[in-house]
C-alpha positions in Angstrom: 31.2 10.4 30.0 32.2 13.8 29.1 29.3 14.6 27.8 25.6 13.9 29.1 24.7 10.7 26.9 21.1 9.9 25.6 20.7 6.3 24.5 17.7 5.4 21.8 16.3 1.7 21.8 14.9 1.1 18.4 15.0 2.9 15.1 11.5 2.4 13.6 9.2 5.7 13.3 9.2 7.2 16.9 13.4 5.8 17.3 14.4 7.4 14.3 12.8 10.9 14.3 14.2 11.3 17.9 17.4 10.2 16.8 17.2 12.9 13.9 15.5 15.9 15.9 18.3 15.3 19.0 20.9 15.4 16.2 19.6 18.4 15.0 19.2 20.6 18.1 21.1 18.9 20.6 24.0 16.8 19.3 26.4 19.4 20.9 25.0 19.6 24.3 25.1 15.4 24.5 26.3 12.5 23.1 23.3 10.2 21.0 23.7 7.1 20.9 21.4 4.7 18.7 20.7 1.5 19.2 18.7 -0.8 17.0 18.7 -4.7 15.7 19.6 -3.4 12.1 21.7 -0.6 10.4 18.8 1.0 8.3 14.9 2.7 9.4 12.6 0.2 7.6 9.5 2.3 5.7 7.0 -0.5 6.5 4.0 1.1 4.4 5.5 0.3 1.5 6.4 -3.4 2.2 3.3 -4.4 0.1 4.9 -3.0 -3.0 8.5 -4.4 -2.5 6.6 -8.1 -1.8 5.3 -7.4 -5.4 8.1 -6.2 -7.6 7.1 -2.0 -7.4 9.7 -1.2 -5.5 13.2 -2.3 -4.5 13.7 -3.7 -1.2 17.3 -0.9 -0.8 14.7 2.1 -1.5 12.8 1.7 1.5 15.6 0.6 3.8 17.3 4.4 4.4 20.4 3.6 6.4 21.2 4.9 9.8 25.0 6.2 9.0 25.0 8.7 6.7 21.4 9.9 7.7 21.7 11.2 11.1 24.8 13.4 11.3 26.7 13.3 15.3 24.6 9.7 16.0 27.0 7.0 17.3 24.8 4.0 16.0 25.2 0.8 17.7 23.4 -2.7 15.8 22.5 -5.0 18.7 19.8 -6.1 20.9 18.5 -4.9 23.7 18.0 -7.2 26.6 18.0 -5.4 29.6 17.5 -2.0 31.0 18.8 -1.4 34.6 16.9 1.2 35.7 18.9 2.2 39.3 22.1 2.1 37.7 21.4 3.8 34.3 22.5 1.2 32.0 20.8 -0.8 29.0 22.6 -4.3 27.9 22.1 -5.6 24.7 23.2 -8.8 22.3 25.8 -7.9 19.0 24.5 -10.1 15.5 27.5 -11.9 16.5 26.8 -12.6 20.4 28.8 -10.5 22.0 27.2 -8.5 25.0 27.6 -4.7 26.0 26.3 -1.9 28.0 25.3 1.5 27.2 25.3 3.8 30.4 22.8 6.5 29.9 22.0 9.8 31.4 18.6 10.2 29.1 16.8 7.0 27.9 14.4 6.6 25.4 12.5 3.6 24.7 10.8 3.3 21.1 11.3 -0.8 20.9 8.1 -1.1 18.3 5.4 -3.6 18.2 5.4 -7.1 16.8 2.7 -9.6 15.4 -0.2 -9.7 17.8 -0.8 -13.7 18.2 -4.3 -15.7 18.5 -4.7 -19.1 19.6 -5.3 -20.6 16.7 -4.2 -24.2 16.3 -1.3 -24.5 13.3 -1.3 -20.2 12.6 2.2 -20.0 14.4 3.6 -23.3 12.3 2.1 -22.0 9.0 1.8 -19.1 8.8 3.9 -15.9 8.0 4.0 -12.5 8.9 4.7 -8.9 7.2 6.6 -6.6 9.4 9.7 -6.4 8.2 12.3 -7.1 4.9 13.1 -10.8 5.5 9.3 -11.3 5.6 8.8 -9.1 2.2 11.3 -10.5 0.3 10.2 -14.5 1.3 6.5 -13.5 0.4 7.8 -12.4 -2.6 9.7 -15.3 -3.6 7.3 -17.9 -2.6 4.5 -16.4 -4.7 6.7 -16.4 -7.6 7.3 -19.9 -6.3 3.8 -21.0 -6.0 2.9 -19.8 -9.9 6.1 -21.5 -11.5 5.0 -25.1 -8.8 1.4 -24.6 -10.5 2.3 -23.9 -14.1 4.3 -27.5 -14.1 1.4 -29.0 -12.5 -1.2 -31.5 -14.2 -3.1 -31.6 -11.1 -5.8 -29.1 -11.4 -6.4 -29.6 -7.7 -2.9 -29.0 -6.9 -3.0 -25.8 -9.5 -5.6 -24.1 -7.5 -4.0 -24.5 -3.8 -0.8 -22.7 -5.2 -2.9 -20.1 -6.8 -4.7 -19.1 -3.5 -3.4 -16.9 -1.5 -5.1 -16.2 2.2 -4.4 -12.8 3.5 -5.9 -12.9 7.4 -6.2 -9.2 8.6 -8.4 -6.5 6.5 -6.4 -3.7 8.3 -4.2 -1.1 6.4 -1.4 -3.8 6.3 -3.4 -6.7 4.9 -6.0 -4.5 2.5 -2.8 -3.5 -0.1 -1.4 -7.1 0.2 -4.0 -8.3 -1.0 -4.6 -5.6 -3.5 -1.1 -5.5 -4.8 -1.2 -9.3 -4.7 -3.6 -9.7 -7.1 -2.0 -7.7 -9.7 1.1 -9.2 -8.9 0.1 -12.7 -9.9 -2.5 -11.7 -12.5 1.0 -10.7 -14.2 2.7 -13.7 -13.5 -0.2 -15.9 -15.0 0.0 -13.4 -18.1 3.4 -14.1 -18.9 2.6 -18.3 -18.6 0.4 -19.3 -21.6 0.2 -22.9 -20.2 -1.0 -21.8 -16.8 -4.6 -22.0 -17.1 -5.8 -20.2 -14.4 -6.7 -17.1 -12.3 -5.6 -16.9 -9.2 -7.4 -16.3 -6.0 -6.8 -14.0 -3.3 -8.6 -14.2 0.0 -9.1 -11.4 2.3 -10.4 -12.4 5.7 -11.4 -10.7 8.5 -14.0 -11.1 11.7 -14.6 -6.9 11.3 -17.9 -5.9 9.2 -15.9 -4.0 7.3 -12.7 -3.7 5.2 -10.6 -1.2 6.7 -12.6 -1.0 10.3 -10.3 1.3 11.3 -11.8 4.5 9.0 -14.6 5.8 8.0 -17.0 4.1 5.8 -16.2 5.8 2.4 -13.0 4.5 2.3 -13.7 1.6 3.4 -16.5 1.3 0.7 -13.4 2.6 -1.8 -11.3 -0.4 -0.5 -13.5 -3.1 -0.6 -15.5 -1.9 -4.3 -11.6 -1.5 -6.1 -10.5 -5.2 -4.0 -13.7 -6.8 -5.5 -13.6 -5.1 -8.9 -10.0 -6.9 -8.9 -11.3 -10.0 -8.3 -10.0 -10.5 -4.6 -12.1 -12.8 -2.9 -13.4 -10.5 0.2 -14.9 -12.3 3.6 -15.9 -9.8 6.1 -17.2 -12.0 9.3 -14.7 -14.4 8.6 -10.8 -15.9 10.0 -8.9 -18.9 10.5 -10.6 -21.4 12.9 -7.1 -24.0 12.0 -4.5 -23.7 9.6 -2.7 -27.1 8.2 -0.3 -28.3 6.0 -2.8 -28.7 2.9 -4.5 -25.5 3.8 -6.8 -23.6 6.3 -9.9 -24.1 7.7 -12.3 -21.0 8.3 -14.8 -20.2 10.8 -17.6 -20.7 8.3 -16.5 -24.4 8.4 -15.6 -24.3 4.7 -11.8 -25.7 4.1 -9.4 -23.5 1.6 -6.7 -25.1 0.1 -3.7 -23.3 0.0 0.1 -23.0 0.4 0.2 -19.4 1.4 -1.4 -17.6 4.7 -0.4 -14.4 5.5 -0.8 -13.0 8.5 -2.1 -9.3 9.0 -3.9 -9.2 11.8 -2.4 -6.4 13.7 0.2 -6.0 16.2 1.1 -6.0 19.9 3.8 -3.9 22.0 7.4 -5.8 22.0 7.8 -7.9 25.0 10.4 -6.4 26.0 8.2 -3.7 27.5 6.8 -6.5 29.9 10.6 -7.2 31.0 10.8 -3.4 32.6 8.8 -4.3 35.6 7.0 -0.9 35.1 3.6 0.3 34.8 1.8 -0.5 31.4 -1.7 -0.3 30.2 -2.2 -3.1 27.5 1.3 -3.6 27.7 2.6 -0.4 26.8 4.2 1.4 29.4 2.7 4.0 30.5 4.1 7.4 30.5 2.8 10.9 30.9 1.8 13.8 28.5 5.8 14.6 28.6 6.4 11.1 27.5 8.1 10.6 30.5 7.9 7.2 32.7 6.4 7.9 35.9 8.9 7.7 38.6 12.2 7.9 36.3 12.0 11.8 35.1 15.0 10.4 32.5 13.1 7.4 31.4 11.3 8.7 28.0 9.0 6.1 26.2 7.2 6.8 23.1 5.7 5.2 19.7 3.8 1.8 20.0 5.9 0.7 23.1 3.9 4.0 25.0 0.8 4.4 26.5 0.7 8.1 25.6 -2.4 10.1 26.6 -4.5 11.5 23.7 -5.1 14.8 25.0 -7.0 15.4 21.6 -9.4 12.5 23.2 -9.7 12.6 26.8 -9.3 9.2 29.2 -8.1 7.5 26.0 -4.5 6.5 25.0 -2.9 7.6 21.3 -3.4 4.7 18.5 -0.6 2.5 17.5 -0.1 4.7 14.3 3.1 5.6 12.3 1.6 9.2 12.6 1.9 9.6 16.1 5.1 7.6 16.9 6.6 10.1 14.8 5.4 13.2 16.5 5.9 11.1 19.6 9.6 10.8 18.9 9.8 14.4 17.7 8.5 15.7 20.8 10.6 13.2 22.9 14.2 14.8 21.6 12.3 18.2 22.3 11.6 17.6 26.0 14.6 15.8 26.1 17.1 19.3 25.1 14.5 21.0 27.2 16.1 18.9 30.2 19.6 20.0 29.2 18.2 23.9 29.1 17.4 24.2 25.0 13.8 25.5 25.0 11.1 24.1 27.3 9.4 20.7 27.6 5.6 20.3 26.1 2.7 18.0 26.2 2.0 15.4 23.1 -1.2 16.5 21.4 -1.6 15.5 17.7 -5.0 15.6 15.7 -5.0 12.9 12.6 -4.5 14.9 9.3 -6.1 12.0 7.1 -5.2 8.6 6.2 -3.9 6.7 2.9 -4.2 3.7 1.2 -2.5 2.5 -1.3 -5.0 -0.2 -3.6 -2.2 -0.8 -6.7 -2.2 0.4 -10.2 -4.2 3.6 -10.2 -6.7 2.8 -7.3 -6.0 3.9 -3.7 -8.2 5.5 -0.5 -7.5 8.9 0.5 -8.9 11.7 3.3 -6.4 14.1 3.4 -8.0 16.9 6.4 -10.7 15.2 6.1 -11.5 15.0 2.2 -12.5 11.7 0.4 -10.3 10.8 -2.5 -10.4 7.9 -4.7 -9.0 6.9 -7.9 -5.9 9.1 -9.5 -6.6 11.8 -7.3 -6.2 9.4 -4.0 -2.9 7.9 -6.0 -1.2 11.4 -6.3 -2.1 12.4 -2.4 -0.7 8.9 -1.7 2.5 8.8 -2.7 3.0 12.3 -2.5 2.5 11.4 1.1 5.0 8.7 1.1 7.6 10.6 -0.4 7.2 13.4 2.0 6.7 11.0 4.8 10.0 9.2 3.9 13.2 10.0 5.6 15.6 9.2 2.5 15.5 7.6 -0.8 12.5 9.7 -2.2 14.2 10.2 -5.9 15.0 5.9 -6.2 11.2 5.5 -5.2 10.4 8.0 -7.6 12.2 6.8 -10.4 10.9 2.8 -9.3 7.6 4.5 -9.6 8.2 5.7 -12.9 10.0 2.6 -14.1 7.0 0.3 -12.9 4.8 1.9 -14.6 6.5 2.1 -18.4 8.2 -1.5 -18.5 7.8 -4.8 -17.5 8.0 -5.7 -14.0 10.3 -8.5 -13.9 9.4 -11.0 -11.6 12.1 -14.1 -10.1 12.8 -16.5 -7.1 15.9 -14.3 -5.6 16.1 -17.3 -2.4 17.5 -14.8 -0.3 15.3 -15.8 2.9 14.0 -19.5 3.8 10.5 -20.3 5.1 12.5 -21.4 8.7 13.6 -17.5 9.0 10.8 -15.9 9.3 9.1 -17.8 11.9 5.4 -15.6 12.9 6.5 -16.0 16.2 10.2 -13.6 15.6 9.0 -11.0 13.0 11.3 -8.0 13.4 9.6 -5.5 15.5 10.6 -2.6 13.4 8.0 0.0 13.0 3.9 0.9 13.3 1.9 -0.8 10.9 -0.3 1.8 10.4 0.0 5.4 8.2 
């Protein structure tokens, strides 16, 4: 190598903005090289609205060519890091293998679904962390309505119009509240359909949104009930079938659709390192450097970074911090090559969003309460900030979705067999 080389694993929040930052301030002191399972950064937060028809699926897919200038990106998997000798293999779409010697490494793999033992959840139901699983939830609600509307079976009618969403976390909250107004259109535009459908929001927490404070939750759950979502706090999936699932209350829900939100879990891939983690994210210090391997840099949900804002605790699995995480990564990492000096994470949260549909969503920017409009604007004035590319097409989908029809069709771009819960893309945080 001629020039020092830095290899990324993963392009989701904390993979990306490293890429970026090293590209900016370093790109001539090293070569950067990027590799990921996909050629685009995947925007999760605003999967919900691309499952229901707000937004198209290219406006929050910002590709990685074209957006980070002197990055050599790579598509492939990794498979295998060889720590000694300073090499990580990896798996082409096509099968090919390859190695990518490195003299900086920096691990930002991502999370994936976190998993329960619950009997038939793996076999039926689906995940939402990534496209292929947006576009298929998409589809097969569209599906379910059109199955129900042909129908005489009013039995049959009801278990395509219900829609279990497991998970009342950020991710599972706006599905369900986008979902209702999704399909409350799609009933609209069937005269013969005869019915509302349901949407099911379970959850074993007290609370919608456990993970904030009780005013937005209160926000959440008053606009998800208002809407007609069917809310159960105290409540999951005890056994999930074929005809529908059963909950831990004992009652049995029919249904053809169970969407799976419960959280996520640090890819496995971390446990393959035979290093040090701490509920299986590798543990690294303030420096975001791997104990032991001063060129090993880990960071987003794969790290167990201290939270020197919170002492004796690790940072949250948060879009927030693998961001800054990544940031500061590239930083320390130019600061190894003599470009300014190295410095420990510390982040405070500056607020949360929540985007509830229409004109409802849960806001705290520094700390302020926000509902209604006023939540909306901070929002997706967040988003568009937040967002690395695309912010005019989201914009103008924005715009569009709210002065014309949403139009609303069966695309079949992605089966039910290829988006197994079990391989959901681990792409990015699920939280803001």
């Amino acid at each position: 190598m001629t020039k020092p080389r830095v290899v990324i694993v993963g392009a989701g929040f904390a993979g990306y903005h490293a890429a970026k930052t090293l590209s900016r301030i370093a790109r001539h002191r090293a070569e950067i090289v990027l590799l990921n399972s996909t050629d685009y950064f995947l925007y999760l937060p605003l999967l919900p609205e691309v499952a229901a028809g707000v937004i198209e699926p290219t406006r929050v897919s910002v590709p990685l060519t074209g957006t980070l200038d002197g990055v050599r990106v790579v598509v492939g998997e990794a498979d295998r890091v060889d720590l000694r000798n300073r090499w990580v293999g990896y798996a082409t779409p096509e099968g090919d293998h390859g190695r990518l010697a490195y003299d900086r490494l920096v691990l930002a793999v991502g999370s994936v679904n976190k998993l329960l033992p619950i009997p038939g959840v793996t076999e039926y139901a689906h995940g939402f962390r990534g496209m292929p699983e947006a576009l298929y939830l998409h589809d097969h609600v569209v599906r379910q309505i059109e199955l129900a509307e042909v129908s005489d079976d009013p039995a049959e009618q009801r278990a395509r119009t219900t829609f279990v969403v497991v998970g009342a976390g950020y991710t599972g909250t706006e599905v369900a509240a986008h979902g209702q107004l999704f399909t409350d259109r799609l009933v609209a535009q069937r005269p013969h359909l005869n019915i509302r459908p349901r949407w099911m929001l379970l959850d074993v927490a007290p609370r919608v949104l456990p993970e904030l404070d009780q005013r937005m939750s209160r926000t959440a759950d008053r606009v998800l009930r208002r809407r007609g979502v069917d809310v159960r706090m105290g409540t999951s999936v005890a056994e999930a079938t074929r005809d529908g699932v059963r909950l831990t209350d004992g009652e049995f829900v029919p249904t053809c659709a169970l969407v799976w939100c419960v959280g996520v879990r640090p890819d496995p891939f971390v446990a393959e390192l035979g290093l040090r983690t701490e509920k299986g994210r590798l543990v690294v210090d303030e420096y975001l450097t791997v104990p032991g391997y001063p060129e090993v840099y880990a960071c987003g949900d794969a790290a167990a970074v201290p939270d020197l804002a919170r002492p004796g605790q690790i940072c949250t699995m948060t879009a927030q911090h693998a961001q800054r995480q990544g940031k500061l990564a590239a930083q320390n990492i130019a600061a190894s090559y003599g470009h300014g000096r190295r410095r420990p994470y510390k982040h405070h949260d500056l607020g949360w969003v929540v985007d509830l549909g229409g004109w409802d969503a849960a806001a705290n920017p520094l700390k302020v309460s926000l509902s209604g409009p006023p939540a909306k604007a901070v929002t997706r004035g967040y988003h568009l900030l937040a967002m690395p590319g695309n912010r005019a097409r989201v914009g103008a989908d924005w715009l569009l979705d709210a002065t014309l029809p949403r139009p609303a069709m069966q695309l079949g771009l992605v089966p039910a067999d290829a988006v197994p819960l079990e391989s959901t893309s681990p792409e990015v945080p699920a939280r803001r």
